[in-house]
C-alpha positions, 0 to 999 in steps of 0.5 A, spaced: 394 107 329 396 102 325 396 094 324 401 093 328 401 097 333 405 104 331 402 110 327 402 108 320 397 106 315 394 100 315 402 095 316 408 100 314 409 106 319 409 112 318 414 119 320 408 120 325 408 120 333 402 119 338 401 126 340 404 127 346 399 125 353 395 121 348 393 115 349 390 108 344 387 102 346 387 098 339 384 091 337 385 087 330 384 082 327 388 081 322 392 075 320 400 076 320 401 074 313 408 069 315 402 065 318 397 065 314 398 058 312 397 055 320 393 060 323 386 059 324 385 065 327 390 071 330 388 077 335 392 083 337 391 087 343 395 093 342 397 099 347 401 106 345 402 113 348 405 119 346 411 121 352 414 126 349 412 131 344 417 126 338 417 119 342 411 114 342 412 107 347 407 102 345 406 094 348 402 089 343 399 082 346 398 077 340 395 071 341 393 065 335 391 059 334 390 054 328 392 046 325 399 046 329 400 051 334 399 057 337 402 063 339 402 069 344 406 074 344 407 080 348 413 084 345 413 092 346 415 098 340 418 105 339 418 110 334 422 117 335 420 123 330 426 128 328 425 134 332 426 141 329 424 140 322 420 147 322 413 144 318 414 148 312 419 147 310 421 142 304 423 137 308 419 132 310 419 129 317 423 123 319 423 118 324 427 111 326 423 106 330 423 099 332 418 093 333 418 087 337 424 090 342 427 085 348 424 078 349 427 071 347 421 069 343 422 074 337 415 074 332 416 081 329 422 083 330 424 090 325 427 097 325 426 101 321 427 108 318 421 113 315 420 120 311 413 122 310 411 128 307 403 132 308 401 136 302 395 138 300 390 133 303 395 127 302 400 124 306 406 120 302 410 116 306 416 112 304 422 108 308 426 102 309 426 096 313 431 092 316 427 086 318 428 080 319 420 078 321 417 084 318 418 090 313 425 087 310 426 092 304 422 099 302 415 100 303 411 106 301 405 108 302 400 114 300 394 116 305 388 121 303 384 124 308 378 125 304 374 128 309 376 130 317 374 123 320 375 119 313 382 116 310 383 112 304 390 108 305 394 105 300 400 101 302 406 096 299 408 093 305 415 089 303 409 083 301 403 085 300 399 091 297 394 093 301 388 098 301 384 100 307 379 106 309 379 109 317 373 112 321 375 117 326 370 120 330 370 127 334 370 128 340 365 125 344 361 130 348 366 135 349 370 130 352 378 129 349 376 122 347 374 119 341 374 113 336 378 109 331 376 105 326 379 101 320 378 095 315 384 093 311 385 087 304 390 085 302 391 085 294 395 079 294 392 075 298 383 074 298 383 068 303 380 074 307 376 080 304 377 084 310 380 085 317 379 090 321 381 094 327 378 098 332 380 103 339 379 108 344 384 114 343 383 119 350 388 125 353 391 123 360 390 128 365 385 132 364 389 138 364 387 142 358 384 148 361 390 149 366 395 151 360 399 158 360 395 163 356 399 168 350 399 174 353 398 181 349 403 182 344 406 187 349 409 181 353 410 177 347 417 177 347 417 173 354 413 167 350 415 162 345 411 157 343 412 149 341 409 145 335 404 140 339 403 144 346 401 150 349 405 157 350 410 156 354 415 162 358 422 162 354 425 165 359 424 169 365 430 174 368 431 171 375 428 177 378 422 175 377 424 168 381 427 171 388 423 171 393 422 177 397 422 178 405 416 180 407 419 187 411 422 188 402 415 186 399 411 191 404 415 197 403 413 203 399 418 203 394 417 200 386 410 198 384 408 196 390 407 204 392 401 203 387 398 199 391 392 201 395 394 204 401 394 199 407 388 200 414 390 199 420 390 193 424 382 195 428 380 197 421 382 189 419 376 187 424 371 192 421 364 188 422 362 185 415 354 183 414 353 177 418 355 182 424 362 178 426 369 181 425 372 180 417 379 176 419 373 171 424 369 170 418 375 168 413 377 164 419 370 161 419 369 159 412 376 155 411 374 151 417 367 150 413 370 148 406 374 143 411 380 146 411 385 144 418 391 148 422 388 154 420 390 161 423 389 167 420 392 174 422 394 180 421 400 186 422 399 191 426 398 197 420 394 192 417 398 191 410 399 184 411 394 179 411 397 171 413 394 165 412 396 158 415 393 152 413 393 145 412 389 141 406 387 134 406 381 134 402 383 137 395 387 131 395 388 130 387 394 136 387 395 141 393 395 146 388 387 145 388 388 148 396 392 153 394 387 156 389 381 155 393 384 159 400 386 164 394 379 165 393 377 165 399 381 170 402 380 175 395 372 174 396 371 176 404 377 181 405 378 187 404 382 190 398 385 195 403 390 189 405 396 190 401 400 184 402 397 176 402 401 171 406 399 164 405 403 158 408 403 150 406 402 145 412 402 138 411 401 133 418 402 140 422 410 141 419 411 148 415 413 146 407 412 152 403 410 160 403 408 164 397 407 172 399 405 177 393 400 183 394 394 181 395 390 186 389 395 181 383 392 176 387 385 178 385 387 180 378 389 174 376 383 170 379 379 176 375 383 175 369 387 169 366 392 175 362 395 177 369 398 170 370 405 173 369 404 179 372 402 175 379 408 170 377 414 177 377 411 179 383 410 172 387 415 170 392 416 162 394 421 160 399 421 153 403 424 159 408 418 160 412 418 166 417 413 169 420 413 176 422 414 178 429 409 183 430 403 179 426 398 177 431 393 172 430 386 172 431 385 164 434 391 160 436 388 154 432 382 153 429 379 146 426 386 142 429 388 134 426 390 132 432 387 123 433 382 126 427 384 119 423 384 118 414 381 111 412 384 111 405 380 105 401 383 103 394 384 096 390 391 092 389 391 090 383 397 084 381 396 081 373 399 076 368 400 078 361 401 074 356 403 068 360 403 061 358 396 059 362 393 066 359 392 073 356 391 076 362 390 073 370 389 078 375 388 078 383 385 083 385 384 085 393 382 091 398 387 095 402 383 099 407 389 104 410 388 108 417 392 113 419 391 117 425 393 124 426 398 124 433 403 130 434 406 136 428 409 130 423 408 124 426 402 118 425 400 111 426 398 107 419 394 101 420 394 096 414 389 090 412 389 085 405 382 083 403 382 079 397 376 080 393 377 077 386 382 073 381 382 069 375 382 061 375 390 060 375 390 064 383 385 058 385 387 053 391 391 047 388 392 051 381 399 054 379 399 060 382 394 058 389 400 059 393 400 066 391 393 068 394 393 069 402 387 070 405 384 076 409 390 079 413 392 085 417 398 087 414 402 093 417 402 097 424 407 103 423 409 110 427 411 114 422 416 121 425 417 126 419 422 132 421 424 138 417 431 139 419 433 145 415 428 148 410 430 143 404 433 138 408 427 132 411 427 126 415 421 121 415 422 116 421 418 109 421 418 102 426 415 097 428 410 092 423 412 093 416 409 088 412 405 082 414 411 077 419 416 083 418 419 087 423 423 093 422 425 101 420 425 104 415 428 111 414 429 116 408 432 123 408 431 128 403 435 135 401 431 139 396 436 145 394 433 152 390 427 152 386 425 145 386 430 142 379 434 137 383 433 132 390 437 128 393 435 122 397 437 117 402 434 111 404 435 106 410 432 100 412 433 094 416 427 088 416 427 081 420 423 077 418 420 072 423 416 067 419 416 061 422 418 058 413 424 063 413 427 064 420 431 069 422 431 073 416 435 079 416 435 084 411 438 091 409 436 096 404 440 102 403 438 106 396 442 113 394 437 117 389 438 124 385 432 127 380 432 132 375 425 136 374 425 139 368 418 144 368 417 146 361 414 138 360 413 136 366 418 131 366 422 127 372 429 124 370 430 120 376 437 114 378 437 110 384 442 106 386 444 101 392 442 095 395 434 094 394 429 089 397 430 083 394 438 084 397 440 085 391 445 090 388 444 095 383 441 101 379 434 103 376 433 109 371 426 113 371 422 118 366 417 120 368 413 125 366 406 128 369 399 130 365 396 133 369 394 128 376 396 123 371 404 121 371 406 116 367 414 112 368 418 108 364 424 104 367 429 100 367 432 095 372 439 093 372 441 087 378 445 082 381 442 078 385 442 075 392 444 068 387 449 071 382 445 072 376 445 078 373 438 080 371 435 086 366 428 088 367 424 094 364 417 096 364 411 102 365 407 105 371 401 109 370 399 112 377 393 115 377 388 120 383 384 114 384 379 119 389 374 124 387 378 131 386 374 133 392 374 129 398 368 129 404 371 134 410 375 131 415 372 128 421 373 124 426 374 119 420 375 121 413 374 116 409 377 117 401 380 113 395 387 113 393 391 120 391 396 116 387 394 108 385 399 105 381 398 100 375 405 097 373 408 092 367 415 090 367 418 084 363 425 081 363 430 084 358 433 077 355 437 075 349 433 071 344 432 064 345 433 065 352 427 063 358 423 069 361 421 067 367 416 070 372 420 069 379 426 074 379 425 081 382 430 086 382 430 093 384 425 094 389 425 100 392 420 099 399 416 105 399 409 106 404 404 111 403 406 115 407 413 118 404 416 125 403 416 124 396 408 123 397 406 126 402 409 132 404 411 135 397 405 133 393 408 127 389 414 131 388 410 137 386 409 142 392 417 146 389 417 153 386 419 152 379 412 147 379 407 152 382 409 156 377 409 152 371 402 151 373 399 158 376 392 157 372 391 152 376 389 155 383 383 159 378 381 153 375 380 150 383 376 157 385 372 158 378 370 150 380 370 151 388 367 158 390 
């Protein structure tokens, strides 16, 4: 991390980009040459993150003051790296950029093209700048990595030559976090000897164990790799993808011939140690792990083992529950069943089915290697069917039904970089209670508790009115339905937000694999507060998003009539590192008053509970599965004001959501699950 907030050296960028799911937090304290003259001090908050493998986003709060003013500024930055230049080739590496995008008040406006290329131990750098604020001509500079953790840096900025040194330091205990450090001086200005710089770089996610591994060289030919990231399937016949039938994935025929021969149905209940049926065991210790809706069974031959079941206690990813009931079933039954069957609930609604013999199962929880033998023989259908003739040992065990989730996480709400400070903030509770009633459907309560703020939200300051007291906020009956297999309907009444009454409805079709889901989303809201009387308002919002699995990545367009009743689109990327998902968006509206408003900002969202939760209970109380944390800011031409007030693209979304809560934040699809098979290990290797 440069200066300014870039990958770079000391002021001038480089042909780099943050690595991919990394993330920098960088404080400076240089002085902007251009206002040296009045500033007596000058302060740089500096944010960048990796979305993609050749695309770095960052954000910059600067604030200063001196003899005659003061600044503060926020202002955003992107670098985009040329792909496919192979990295030994002669070429050097190119990239395009841009500093200070967006906002009325410009301070470091600039574009710019770089190329820089590695040799030896040293990095050269040369490009050109189309300023007007900052880096207006050709720049170069030369980087030296005179040891793993120390770089001697030496640039020509387009004003100044500077020479700098940077720390970096290893990762600290194990984990993927470590430290930067720089010190810089101008050649051409000593009113300063130093100016200094320091941050935090850490990996989102936490997901690094959880990559595809390279097979042996025998099934090389399926894998290829990327530059920055683990291997990943380049292709895959669509053989591997069809899910079977259970009665097709049963029969002798092809390799399931070689698997052990199947028992019969009273040998499936032969007595293990503890003097209790086997399948009654099993059933028995996914209660104790806090597992619910649970039925186990077998056919009448003893070939096929099925598993139903519901997890709410893994609640990072619904993949830790898969892995977890895999592991159980492998260590407590007999390997003389050839097929296992597991079927996904969620709120007592059928979702997904995976079926896969039983022993590729056991082989890959024993070796990683088998990932893609389990992954040519697994079959996943939202198609989920029962054979007749399986017979279950319990109707069902450890039931949901009136058990309750209190759900406790912090609201946040911020100002940055206003005109009254850096950073204000309100911060609350909101205790969550969802009692569990009939297959799909609950009842949300919902309370507000403030717990602290900043000066500006006090009573009788700019923003007081801004800041209510403790108050019950929501009383809703939620009704989820699933139509046809990729066809949902979530259903909810009665007290949507604090003196709103209304509905709010959407519908959700997810043909295939997963790739691709539509939605539609109504609501009807009336507003009885005494200040706004008979306010009335309608929301219809249409949405389709592309899911690309090699980078996780989510491409979503909405459009319609939001919230605030005004009309118009909102695109999203988002991409997930491991739990962590990340999204940048752009919001285009016209507004109830005619005003035509751009906005864009960045959400981080966030597992804010612990992986695993207590068992449910009566009441389960636990931290959030998906907290988010967003910035926007009105896109305006230069000169223009930006005011706080406009809200546009609001698209209203309770907790309880199709996309949330029965497809695992939009991760329960075939083509996820299979992107991210180690998962499931890595939870029975943490969990058994």
């Amino acid at each position: 991390m440069s200066l300014q907030g870039y990958t770079g050296l000391l002021n001038i960028p480089n042909a780099a980009v943050t690595d991919q799911g990394k993330v920098v937090l960088f404080y400076s304290d240089q002085e902007e040459s251009s206002k040296r003259d009045w500033l007596n001090r000058e302060d740089s908050y500096i944010f960048s993150l990796g979305l993609l493998p050749c695309f770095e986003i960052g954000g910059r709060i600067t604030d200063g003051s001196g003899t005659s003013g003061w600044i503060r500024d926020l202002s955003a930055n992107f670098k985009i790296k040329m792909p496919f230049i192979p990295e030994d080739s002669y070429l050097p590496d190119l990239a395009f950029g841009m500093q200070d995008v967006g906002g009325g008040a410009k301070n470091f406006q600039t574009k710019y093209l770089v190329a820089s290329k590695e040799w030896w131990r040293l990095r050269f750098t040369m490009g050109y700048g189309f300023g007007p604020d900052r880096l207006d001509g050709a720049f170069g500079g030369l980087e030296l990595k005179a040891f793993d953790w120390l770089y001697l840096l030496g640039e020509r900025d387009t004003e100044e030559a500077n020479v700098g040194l940077r720390l970096v330091t290893p990762e600290l205990g194990g984990w993927p976090i470590s430290l930067q450090a720089t010190a810089k001086s101008s050649l051409d200005h000593r009113s300063r000897d130093l100016e200094f710089g320091i941050g935090l770089q850490f990996v989102l996610g936490m997901d690094r164990h959880n990559r595809q591994l390279v097979p042996d060289k025998a099934a090389a030919t399926v894998v290829g790799t990327s530059r920055n990231d683990s291997p990943v399937i380049a292709s895959k016949t669509k053989q591997f993808h069809e899910p079977a039938s259970v009665k097709e994935i049963a029969t002798p025929p092809g390799r399931l011939a070689m698997t052990t021969g199947g028992v019969t149905a009273a040998s499936a209940q032969d007595k293990v140690g503890d003097g209790k049926p086997a399948l009654q065991t099993l059933q028995e210790k996914l209660v104790a792990d806090g597992f619910q809706n649970i039925r186990v069974g077998t056919d009448p031959e003893g070939a096929l083992l099925v598993i139903e079941y519901e997890n709410r206690r893994y609640n990072y990813n619904q993949l830790d529950g898969l892995g977890v009931v895999i592991g159980t079933v492998v260590d407590n039954v007999s390997p003389d069943f050839e097929i296992l069957q597991l079927i996904i609930k969620v709120q007592g609604i059928r979702m997904l089915q995976l079926t896969a013999p039983l022993a590729d199962f056991r082989s890959f929880l024993q070796n990683p290697d088998n990932e893609y033998q389990l992954d040519g023989a697994l079959g996943i259908t939202t198609e989920v069917a029962v054979d007749d003739s399986v017979r279950f040992i319990d109707e069902k065990a450890n039931p949901s039904f009136l058990k309750s989730e209190l759900f406790l996480a912090p609201a946040l709400s911020t100002l940055v970089a206003s005109d009254y400070g850096n950073f204000d903030y309100m911060l609350s509770l909101k205790p969550d209670l969802y009692v569990n009633l009939w297959p799909g459907a609950v009842l949300n309560a919902r309370w507000d508790i403030p717990l602290d703020w900043s000066d500006v939200y006090d009573d009788g300051q700019v923003y007081g009115n801004s800041r209510k007291g403790s108050q019950f906020e929501r009383l809703m009956l939620f009704q989820a339905i699933k139509a046809t297999p990729s066809v949902m309907l979530n259903l909810g009444a009665g007290y949507i937000l604090r003196d709103t009454y209304g509905t709010l409805n959407e519908l959700m079709w997810t043909p295939g694999s997963g790739n691709h889901r539509f939605m539609l989303k109504h609501a009807y809201l009336d507003n009885t507060e005494s200040s706004v009387p008979d306010e009335k308002k309608s929301v219809y919002l249409g949405s389709y998003r592309y899911y690309s699995s090699p980078l996780d990545l989510y491409l979503i367009g909405t459009a319609g009539k939001f919230l605030d009743q005004d009309r118009g689109y909102r695109l999203e990327l988002k991409r997930f590192f491991g739990d962590t998902a990340l999204t940048i968006y752009f919001k285009d509206s016209q507004t109830a008053a005619e005003e035509h408003v751009q906005m864009g900002g960045v959400q981080f969202s966030i597992p804010l509970t612990f992986r695993r939760d207590m068992k449910p209970y009566i009441v389960q109380v636990k931290g959030s599965d998906e907290w988010s944390y967003s910035q926007e800011t009105k896109i305006i031409s230069p000169g223009e004001a930006n005011y706080l007030a406009t809200s546009i693209g609001v698209n209203p979304q309770p907790r309880y959501n199709l996309e949330r809560i029965f497809y695992n934040r939009d991760r329960l699809t075939e083509d996820y699950i299979r992107k991210h098979l180690l998962r499931l290990r890595d939870a029975y290797l943490t969990y058994r």
